[in-house]
N, C-alpha and C positions, 0 to 999 in steps of 0.2 A: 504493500500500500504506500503511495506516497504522501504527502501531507496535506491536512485539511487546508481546505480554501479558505476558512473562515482565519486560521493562523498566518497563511499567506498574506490576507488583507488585513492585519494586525503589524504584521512586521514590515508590509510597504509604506504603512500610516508611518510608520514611526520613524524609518529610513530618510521620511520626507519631511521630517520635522523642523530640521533647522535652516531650510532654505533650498535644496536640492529640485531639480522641476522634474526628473524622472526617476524613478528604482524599479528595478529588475530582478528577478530571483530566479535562478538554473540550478533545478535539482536532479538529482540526478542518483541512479542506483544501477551499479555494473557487475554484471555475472563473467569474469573470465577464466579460460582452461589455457594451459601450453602444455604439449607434449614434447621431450623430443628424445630422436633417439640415433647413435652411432652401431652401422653397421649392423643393422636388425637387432641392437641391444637396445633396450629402453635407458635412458641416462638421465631425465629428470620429467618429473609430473608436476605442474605449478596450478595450481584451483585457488579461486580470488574474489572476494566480494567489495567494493567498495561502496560506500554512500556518503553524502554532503549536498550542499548546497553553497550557492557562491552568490555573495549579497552584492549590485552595483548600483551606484548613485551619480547622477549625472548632475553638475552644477555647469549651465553655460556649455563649453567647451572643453571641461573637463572631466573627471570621472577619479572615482575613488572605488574601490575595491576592496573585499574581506571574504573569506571562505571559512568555513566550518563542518567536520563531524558529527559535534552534539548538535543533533537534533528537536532538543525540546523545545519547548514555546517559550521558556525561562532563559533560557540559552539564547536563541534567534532573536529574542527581544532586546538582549544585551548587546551582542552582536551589530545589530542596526543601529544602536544610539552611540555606541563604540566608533564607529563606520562614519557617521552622518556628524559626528563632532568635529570632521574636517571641513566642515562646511560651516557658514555662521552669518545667515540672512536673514533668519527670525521669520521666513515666510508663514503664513498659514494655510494647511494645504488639507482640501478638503476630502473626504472617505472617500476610502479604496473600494469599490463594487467589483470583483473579478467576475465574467463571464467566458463558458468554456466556451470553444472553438473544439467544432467535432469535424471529419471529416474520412474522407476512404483512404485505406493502408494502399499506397503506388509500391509497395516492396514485399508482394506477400511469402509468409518463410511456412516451410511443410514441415521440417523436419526440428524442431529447434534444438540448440547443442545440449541444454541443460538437462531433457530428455533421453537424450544418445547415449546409452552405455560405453562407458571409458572402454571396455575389452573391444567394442568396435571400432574408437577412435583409432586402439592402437592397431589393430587389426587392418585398418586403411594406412597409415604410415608404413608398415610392414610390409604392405603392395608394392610403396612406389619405393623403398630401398631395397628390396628383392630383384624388381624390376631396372633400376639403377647396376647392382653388382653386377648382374647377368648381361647386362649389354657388352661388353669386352673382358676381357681377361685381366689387360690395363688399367680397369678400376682400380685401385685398391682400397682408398675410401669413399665412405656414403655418407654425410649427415643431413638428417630429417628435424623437419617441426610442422606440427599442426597446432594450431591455435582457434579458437573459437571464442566469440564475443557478447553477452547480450546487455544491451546499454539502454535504461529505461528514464525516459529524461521529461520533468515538468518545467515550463518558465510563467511564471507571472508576473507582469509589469502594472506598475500603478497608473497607464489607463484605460485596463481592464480588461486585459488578454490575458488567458491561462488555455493552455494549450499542451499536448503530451504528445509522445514520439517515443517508440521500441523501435532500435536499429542493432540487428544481427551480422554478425560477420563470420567468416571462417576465411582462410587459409590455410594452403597446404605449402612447403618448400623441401627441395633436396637440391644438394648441393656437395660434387663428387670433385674428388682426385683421383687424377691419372698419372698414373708414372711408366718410364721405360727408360730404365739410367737414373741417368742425372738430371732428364727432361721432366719435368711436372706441370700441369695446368687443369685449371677448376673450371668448372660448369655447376649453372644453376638454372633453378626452372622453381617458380613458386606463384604459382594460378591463387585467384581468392574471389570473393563476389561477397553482397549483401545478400547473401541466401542462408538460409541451414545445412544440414548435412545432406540436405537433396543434391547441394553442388556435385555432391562427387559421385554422381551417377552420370554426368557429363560432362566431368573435365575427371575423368578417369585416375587415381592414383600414380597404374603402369604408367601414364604419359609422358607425368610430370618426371617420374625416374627414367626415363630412356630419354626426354628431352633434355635433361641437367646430363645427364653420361654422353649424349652423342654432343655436346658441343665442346666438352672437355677433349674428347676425341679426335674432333675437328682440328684443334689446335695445336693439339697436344705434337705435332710434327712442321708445325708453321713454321715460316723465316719470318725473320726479324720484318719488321714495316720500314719502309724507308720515309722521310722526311723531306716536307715541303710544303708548297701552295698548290694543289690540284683541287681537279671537281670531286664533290664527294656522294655517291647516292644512301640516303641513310632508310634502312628500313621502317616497316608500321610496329607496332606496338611499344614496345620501351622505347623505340628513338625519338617519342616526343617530350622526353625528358627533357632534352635541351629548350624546347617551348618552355616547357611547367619551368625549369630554374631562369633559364637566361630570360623572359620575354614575361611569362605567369607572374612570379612577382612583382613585376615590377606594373604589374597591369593593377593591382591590388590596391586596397586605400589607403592602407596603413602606410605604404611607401610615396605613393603622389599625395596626400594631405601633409606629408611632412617636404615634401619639394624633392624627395630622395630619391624619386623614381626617372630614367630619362623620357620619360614616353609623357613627362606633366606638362599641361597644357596643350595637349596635342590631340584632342578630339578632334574631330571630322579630317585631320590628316592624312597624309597618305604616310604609312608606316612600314606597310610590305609591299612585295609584288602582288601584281594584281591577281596572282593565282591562290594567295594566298588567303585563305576566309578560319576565323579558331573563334573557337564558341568553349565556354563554360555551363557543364549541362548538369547542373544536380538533382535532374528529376530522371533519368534513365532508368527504367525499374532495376532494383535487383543491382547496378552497377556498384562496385566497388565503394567509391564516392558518393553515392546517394544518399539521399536522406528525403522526409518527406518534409521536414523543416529546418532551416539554419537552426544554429542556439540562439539567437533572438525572439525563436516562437513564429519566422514570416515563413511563408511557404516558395519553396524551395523556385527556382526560374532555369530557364534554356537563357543563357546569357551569349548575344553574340558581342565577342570582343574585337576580332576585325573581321571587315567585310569587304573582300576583292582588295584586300591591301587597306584598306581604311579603318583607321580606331573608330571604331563605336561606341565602345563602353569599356569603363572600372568596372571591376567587381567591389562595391563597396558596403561596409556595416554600418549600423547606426551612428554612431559617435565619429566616425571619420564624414559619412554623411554630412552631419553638419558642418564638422570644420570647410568641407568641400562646398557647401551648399549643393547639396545633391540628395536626393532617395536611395534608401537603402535599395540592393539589386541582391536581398535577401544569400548575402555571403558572409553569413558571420559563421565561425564556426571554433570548435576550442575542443583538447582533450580531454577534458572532464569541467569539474566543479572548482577544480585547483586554479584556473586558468580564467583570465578575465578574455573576453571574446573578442575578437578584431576580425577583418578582411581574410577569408583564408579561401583557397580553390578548393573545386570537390572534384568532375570528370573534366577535364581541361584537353582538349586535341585541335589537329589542323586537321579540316575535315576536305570529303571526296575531292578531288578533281578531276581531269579529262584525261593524264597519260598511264601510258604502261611501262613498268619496272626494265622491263626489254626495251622499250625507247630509249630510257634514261641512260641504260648502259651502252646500246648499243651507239648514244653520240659521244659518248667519251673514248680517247685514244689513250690516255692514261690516268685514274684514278683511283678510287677506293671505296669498295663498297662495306660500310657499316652494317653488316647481318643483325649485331646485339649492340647495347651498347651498355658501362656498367656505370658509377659511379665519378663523382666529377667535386667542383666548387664553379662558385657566380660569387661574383658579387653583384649583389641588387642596385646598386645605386648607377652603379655604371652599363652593366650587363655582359662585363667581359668572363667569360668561361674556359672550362678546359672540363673533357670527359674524356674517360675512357674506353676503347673499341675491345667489347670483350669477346665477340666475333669478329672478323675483317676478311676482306679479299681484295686483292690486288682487280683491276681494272685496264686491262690490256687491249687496244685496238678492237673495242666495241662490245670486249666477254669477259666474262669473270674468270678473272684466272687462278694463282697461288691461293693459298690462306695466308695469313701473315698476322703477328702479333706482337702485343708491346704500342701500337697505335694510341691517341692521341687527339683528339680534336679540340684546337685551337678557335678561341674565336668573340667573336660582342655579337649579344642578342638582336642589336637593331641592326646591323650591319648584315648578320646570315639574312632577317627576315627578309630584307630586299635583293639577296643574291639566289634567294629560292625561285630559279625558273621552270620546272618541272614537277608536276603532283599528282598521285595514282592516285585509284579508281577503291581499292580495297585498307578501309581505313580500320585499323585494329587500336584497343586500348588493354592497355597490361596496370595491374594496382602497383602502388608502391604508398610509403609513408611516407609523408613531407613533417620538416619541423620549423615550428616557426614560434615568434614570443608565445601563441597560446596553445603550445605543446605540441606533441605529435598526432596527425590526425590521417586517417586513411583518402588516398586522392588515387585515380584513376590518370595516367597519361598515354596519350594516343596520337598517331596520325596514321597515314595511308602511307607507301614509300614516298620518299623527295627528294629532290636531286639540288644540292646546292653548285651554284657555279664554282665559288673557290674556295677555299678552307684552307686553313693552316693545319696539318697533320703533322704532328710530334711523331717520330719513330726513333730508329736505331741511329748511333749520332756517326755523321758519317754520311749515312742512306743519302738518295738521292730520287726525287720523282721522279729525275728521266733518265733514270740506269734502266 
């Protein structure tokens, strides 16, 4: 059960007592499981309950903040005048009336985890590391995790929205070494969705262990990458990582209401190529990132951020809303109750365009094609980046040639967006976890394959694009 409405309208009264114009209350109660386990051995079992509430008060342009555990009425009431003592305008603010807001579940879950027998859970981990060893001989390690999520969340604000949200999660990962010698290299493959354990009646355990094993494999005999300025085609699903870091944040409010973002001021601009169109979509059923509400309580939007190369929209929350003089575009989101809520992404990609992956490559005489891509840094303020290719193939007179590893890409957010001349047909998104000031939160990044014109590619020092 979560907390009476009539105590919620007792601690927003009170929140608002010494001048404050709005308070907000995110409660929240989280059921989670982690499994994991090395080489068909189970190695640890983590089960977790959390609950709190996170009190905010908005004076003008600012905002103050408090979280808590004790939940009693004795407690919360304390808490709010504790909170609201940073403020000091004497206003007098009249009764809180919450009224609910009911509506249809856009994410429905069949199976939920808290339901699911652990001997099954581990019994699916067990699939896809079995499946993993068995792929090569060259395996020699496997490590697994499944995790499952169920996050039950209330907000009420003082003018008279109270609103709830159940958002379930599951993933699955494995993530293998391969050795021969002295040679070693890793693969991974770790599928997830806002579903139950229904997901994994189609996105199969085996999968994800043959797909983590064959890419380690892939490599595991590649030459070095050679270095320089070429064209680069980067695949669909994780290669729109470099969107979500270099280009995503900075799309965001928390970084343009502070001036920190390059893209400020730059509405109705032209900002990419024209083939370029990226939407943030937190209503996608079932999507990794979805939700059926921000943590502000608004209902969730298809946000397009540019359109044929044109900025259209921030993703913006309340409070930077204002500083911006803007509407919220119902993108607040946070890791729990710990966490006060700011501008954060949910499903972020470059979506369809008109070419084929065979075009892309077949107009390059020498470049690199990006199959995976792993881990990287941005900085937001600027948008200059560097990732890692944890797949590659060399790009030889219009065909994929070598594999090659140790790859690199070089590069600023705004710069790629405008050197993107080519964009396929088949748009994929893969989850991952983004962190940001209001903790770490599950986001979906995607595009279809793209073909940048030039890129900086870091390899072997030495290499050469045109050996």
């Amino acid at each position: 059960m979560m907390l009476e409405i009539k105590v919620l309208e007792k601690v927003l009264e009170t929140a608002l007592k010494t001048g404050g114009d709005f308070a907000e209350i995110f409660e929240e109660k989280n059921y989670r499981n982690s499994i994991s386990m090395l080489n068909g051995k189970v190695e640890d079992v983590n089960s977790g309950v959390r609950r709190g509430i996170g009190l905010r008060i908005y004076h003008g342009l600012e905002s103050v903040y408090a979280y808590t555990n004790d939940l009693s009425e004795e407690n919360l009431i304390k808490t709010a005048k504790q909170l609201s003592a940073a403020i000091d305008d004497q206003q007098v603010i009249e009764h809180v009336k919450l009224q609910e807001v009911t509506y249809e579940n856009a994410h429905p879950v069949t199976l939920y985890p808290k339901t699911f027998p652990m001997e099954k859970k581990v019994a699916l981990l067990k699939r896809a590391n079995d499946a993993a060893m068995a792929y090569d001989a060259h395996i020699q390690k496997a490590m697994s995790f499944l995790m499952d999520e169920e996050q039950h969340v209330a907000i009420a604000n003082s003018e008279g929205r109270y609103i709830q949200d159940t958002r379930v999660h599951t993933r699955l990962g494995v993530t293998v070494i391969a050795e021969d010698g002295d040679l070693h290299e890793t693969g991974s493959c770790a599928p997830g969705s806002s579903k139950g354990m229904e997901f994994y009646e189609e996105a199969l355990p085996e999968e994800t262990g043959k797909e983590a094993a064959r890419a380690a494999m892939q490599m595991l005999y590649a030459d070095d990458c050679p270095s320089g300025t070429m064209p680069v085609v980067i695949e669909n699903g994780f290669g729109g990582v470099i969107f979500h870091e270099a280009c995503g944040h900075a799309l965001e409010a928390a970084a343009v209401a502070k001036g920190q973002s390059v893209f400020c001021g730059k509405l109705g601009q032209k900002i990419a190529s024209e083939c370029v169109t990226a939407v943030d979509d937190g209503t996608i059923p079932n999507a990794w990132g979805s939700e059926n509400i921000d943590d502000e309580g608004n209902f969730q939007q298809r946000r397009v951020l540019i359109e044929n190369g044109i900025l259209k929209s921030y993703m913006i929350d309340r409070l930077n809303g204002r500083r911006m003089g803007m509407e919220s575009t119902s993108s607040s989101r946070r890791e729990s109750y710990k966490y006060e809520t700011t501008s954060r992404m949910s499903n972020t990609f470059i979506t369809e365009g008109n070419d084929t992956l065979e075009d892309m490559i077949a107009g390059i005489s020498y470049g690199l094609y990006a199959k995976s891509l792993g881990g990287g840094s941005v900085d937001p303020s600027t948008g200059d980046f560097n990732f890692s290719v944890r797949e590659g193939y060399l790009i030889k007179d219009g065909k994929i040639s070598k594999p090659v590893k140790g790859a690199t890409l070089i590069g600023n957010g705004a710069d790629v967006l405008m050197k993107i001349d080519m964009v396929g047909k088949n748009v994929l998104r893969a989850p991952g976890m983004c962190g940001a000031s209001s903790g770490s939160i599950p986001t979906d990044v995607g595009q279809p394959p793209l073909r940048v014109s030039a890129m900086i590619v870091g390899g072997k020092e030495g290499g050469s694009a045109n050996e």
